[in-house]
PDB file with SEQRES, HELIX, SHEET and CRYST1 records, atoms N, CA, C and O in Angstrom:
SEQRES   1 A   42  UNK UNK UNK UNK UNK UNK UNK UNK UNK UNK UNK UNK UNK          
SEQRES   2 A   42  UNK UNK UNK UNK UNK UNK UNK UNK UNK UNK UNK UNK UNK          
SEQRES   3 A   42  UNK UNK UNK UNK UNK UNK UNK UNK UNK UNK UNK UNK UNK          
SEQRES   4 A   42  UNK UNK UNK                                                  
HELIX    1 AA1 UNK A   16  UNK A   20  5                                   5    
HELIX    2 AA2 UNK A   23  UNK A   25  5                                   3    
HELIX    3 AA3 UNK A   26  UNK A   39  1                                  14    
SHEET    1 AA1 2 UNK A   4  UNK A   5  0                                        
SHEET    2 AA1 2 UNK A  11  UNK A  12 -1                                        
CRYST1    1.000    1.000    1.000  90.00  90.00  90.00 P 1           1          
ATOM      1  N   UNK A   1      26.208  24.067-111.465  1.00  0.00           N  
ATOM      2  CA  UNK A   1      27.340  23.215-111.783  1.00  0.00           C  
ATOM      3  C   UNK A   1      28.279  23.991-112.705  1.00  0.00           C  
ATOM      4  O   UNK A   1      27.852  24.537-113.722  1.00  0.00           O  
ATOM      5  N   UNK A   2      29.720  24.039-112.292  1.00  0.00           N  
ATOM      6  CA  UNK A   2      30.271  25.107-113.036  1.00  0.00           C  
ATOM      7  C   UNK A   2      31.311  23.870-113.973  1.00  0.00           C  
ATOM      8  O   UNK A   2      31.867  22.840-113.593  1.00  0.00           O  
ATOM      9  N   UNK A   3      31.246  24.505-115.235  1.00  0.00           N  
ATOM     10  CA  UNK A   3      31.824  23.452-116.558  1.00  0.00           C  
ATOM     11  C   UNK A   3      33.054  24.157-116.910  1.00  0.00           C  
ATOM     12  O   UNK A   3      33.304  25.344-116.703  1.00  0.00           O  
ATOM     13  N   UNK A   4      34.098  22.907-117.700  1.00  0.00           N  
ATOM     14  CA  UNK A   4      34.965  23.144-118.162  1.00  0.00           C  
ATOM     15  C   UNK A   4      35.117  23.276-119.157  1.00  0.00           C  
ATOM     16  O   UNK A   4      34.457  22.293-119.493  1.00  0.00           O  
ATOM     17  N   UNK A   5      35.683  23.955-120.710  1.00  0.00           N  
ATOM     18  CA  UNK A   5      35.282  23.623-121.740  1.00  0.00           C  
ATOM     19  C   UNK A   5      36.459  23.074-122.658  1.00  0.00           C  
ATOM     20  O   UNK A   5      37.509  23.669-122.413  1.00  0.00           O  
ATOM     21  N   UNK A   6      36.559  22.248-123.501  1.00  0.00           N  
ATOM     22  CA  UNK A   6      38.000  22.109-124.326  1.00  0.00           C  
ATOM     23  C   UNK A   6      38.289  22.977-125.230  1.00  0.00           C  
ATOM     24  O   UNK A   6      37.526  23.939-125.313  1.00  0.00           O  
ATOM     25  N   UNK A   7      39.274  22.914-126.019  1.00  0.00           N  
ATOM     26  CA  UNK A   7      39.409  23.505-126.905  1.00  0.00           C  
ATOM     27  C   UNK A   7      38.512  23.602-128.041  1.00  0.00           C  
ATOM     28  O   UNK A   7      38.368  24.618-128.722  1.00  0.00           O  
ATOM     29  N   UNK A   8      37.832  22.343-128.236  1.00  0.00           N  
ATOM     30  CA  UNK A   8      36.692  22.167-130.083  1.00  0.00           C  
ATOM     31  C   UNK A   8      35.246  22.603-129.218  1.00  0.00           C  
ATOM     32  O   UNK A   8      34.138  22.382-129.708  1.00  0.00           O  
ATOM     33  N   UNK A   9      35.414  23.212-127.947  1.00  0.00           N  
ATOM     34  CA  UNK A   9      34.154  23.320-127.420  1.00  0.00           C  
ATOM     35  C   UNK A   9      33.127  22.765-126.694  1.00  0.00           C  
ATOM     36  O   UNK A   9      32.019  23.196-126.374  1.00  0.00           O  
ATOM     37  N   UNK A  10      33.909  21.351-126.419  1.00  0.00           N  
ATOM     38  CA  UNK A  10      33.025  20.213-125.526  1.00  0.00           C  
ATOM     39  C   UNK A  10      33.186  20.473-123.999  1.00  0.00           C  
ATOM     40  O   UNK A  10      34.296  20.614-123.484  1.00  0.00           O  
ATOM     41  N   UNK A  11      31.860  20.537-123.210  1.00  0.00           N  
ATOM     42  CA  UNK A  11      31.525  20.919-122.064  1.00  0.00           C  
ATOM     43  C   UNK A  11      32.311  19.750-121.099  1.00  0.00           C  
ATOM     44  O   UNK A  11      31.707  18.678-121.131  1.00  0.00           O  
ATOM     45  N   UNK A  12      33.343  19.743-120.381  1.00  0.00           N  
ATOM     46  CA  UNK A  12      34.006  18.783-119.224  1.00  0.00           C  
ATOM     47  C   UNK A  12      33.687  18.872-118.165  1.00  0.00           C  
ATOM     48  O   UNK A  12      34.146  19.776-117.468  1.00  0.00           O  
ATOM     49  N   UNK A  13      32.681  17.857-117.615  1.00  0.00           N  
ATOM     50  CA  UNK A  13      31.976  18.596-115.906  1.00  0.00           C  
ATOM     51  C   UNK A  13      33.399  17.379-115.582  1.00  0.00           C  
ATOM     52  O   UNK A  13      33.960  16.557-116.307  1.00  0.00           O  
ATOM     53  N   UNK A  14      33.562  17.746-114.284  1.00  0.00           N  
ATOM     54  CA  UNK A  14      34.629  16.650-112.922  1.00  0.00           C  
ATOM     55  C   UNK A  14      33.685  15.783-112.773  1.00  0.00           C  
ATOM     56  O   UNK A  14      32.495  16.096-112.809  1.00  0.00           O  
ATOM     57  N   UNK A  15      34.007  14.892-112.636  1.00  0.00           N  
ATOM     58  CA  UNK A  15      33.274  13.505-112.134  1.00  0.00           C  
ATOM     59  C   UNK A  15      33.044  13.940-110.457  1.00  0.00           C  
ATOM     60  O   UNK A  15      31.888  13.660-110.142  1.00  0.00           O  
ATOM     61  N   UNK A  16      33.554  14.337-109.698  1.00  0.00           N  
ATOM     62  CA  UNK A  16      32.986  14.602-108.472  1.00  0.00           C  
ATOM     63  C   UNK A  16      31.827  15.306-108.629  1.00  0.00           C  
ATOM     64  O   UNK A  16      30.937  14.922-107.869  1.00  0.00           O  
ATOM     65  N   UNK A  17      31.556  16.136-109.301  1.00  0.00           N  
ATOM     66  CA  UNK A  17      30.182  17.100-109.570  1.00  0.00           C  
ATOM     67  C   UNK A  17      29.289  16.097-110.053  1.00  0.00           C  
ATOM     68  O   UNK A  17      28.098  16.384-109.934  1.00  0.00           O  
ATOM     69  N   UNK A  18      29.544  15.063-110.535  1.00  0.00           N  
ATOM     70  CA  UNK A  18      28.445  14.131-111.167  1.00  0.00           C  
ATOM     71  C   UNK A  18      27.912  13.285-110.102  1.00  0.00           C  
ATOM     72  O   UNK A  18      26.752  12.881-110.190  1.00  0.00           O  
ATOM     73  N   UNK A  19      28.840  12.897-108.842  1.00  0.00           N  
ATOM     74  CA  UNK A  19      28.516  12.099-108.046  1.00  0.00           C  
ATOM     75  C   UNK A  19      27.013  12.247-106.789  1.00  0.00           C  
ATOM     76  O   UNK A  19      26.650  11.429-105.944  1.00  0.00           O  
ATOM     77  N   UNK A  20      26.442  13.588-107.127  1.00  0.00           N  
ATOM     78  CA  UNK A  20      25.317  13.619-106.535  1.00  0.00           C  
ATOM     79  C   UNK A  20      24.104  13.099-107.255  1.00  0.00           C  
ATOM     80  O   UNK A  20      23.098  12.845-106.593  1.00  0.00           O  
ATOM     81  N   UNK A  21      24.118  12.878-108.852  1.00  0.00           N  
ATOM     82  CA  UNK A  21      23.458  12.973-109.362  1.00  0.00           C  
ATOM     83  C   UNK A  21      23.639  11.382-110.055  1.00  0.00           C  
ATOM     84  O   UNK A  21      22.942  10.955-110.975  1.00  0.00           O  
ATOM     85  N   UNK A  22      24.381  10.880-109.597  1.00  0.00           N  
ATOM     86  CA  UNK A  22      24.391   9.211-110.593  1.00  0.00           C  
ATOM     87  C   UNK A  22      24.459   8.437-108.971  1.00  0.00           C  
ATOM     88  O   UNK A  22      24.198   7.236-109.048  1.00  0.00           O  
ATOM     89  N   UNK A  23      24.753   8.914-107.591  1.00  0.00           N  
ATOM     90  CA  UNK A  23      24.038   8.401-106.398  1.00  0.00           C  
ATOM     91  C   UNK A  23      24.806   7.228-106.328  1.00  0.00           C  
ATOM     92  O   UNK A  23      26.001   7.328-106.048  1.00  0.00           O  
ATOM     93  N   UNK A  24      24.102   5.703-106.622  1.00  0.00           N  
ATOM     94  CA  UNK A  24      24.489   4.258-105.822  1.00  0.00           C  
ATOM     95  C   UNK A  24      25.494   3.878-107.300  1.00  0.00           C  
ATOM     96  O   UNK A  24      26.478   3.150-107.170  1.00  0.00           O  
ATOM     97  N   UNK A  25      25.127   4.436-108.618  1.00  0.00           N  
ATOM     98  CA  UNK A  25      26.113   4.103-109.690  1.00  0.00           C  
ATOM     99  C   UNK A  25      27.452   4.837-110.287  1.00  0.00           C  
ATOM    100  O   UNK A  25      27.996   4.774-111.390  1.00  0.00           O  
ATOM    101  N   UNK A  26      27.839   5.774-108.727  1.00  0.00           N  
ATOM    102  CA  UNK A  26      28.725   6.310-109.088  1.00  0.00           C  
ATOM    103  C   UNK A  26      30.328   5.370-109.190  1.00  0.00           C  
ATOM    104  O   UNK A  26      31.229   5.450-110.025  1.00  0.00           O  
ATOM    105  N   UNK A  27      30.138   4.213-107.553  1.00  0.00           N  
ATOM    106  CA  UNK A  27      31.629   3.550-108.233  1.00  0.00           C  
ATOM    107  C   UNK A  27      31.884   2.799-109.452  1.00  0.00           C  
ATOM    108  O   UNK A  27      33.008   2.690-109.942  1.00  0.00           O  
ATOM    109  N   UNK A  28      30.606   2.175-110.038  1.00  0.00           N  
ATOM    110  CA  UNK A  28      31.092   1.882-111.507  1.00  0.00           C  
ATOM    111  C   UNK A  28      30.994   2.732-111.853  1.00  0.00           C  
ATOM    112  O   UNK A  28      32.121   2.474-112.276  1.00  0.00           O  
ATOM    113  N   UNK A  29      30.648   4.262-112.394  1.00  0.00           N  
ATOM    114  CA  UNK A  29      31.403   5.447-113.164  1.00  0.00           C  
ATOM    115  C   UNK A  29      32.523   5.417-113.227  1.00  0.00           C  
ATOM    116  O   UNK A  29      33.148   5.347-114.285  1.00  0.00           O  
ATOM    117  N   UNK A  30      33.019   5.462-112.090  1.00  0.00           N  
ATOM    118  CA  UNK A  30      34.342   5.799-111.973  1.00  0.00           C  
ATOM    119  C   UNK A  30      35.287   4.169-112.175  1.00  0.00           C  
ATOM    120  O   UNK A  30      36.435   4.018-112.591  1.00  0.00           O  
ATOM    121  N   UNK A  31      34.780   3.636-111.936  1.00  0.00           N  
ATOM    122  CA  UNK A  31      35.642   2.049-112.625  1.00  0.00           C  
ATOM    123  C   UNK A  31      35.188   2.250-114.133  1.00  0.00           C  
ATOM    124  O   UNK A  31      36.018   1.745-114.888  1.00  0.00           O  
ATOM    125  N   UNK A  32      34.323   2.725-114.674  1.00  0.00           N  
ATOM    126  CA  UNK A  32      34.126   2.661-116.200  1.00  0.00           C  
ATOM    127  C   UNK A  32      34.920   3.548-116.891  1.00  0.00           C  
ATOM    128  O   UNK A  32      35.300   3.264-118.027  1.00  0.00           O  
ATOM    129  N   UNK A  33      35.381   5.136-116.075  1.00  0.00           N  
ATOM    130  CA  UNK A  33      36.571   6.077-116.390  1.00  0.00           C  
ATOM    131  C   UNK A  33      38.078   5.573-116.473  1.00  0.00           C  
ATOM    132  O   UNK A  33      38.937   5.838-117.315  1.00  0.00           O  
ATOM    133  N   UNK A  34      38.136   4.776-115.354  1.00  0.00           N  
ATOM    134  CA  UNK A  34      39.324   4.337-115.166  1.00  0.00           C  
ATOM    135  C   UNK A  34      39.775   3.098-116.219  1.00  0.00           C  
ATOM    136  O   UNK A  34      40.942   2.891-116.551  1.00  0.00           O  
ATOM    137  N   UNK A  35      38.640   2.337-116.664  1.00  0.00           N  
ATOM    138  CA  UNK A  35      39.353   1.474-117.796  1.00  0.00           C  
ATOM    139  C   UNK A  35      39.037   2.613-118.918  1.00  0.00           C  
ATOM    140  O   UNK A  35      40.002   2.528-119.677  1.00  0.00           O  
ATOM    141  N   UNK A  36      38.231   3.569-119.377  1.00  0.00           N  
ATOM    142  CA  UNK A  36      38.411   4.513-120.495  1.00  0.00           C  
ATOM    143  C   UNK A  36      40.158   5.073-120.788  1.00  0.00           C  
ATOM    144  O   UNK A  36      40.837   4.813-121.782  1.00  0.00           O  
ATOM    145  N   UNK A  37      40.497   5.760-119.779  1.00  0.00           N  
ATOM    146  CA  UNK A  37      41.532   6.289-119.535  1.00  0.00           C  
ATOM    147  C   UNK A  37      42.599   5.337-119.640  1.00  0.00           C  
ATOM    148  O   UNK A  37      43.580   5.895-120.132  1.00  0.00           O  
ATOM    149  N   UNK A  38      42.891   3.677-119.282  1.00  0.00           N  
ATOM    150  CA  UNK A  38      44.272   2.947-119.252  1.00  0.00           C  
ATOM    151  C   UNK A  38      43.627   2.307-120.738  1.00  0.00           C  
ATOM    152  O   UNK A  38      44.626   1.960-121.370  1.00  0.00           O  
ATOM    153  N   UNK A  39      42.822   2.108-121.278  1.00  0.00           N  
ATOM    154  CA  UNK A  39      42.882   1.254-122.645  1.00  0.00           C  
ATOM    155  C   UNK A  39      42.683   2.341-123.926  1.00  0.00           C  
ATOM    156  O   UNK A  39      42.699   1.951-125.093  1.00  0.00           O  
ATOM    157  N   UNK A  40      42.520   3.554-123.605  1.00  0.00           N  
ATOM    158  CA  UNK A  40      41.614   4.185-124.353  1.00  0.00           C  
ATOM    159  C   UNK A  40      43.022   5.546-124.413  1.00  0.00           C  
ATOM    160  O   UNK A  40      42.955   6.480-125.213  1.00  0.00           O  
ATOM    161  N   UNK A  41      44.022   5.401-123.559  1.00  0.00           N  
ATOM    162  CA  UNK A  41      44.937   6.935-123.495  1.00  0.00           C  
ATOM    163  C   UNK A  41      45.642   6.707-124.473  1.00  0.00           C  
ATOM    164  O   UNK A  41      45.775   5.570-124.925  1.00  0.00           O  
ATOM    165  N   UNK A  42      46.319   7.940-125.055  1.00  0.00           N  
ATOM    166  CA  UNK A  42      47.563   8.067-126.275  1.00  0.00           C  
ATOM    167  C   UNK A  42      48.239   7.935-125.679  1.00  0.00           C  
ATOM    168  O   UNK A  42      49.409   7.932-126.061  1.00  0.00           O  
TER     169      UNK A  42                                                      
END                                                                             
């Protein structure tokens, strides 16, 4: 699995790379990203 890293050093995998591995709970992942991102953005 190849990672992204930020600037302070925190590892960013893509959520598509995660989707083999979280299987039948991947569309709430991604509904749980998507309210992170609209309530949670600057």
């Amino acid at each position: 699995m190849y990672h992204f890293y930020a600037d302070d050093g925190r590892i960013l995998t893509p959520p598509k790379e995660l989707e083999p591995q979280l299987k039948g709970a991947f569309p709430a992942f991604t509904k749980l990203l998507g309210h992170i991102r609209f309530f949670y953005s600057l």
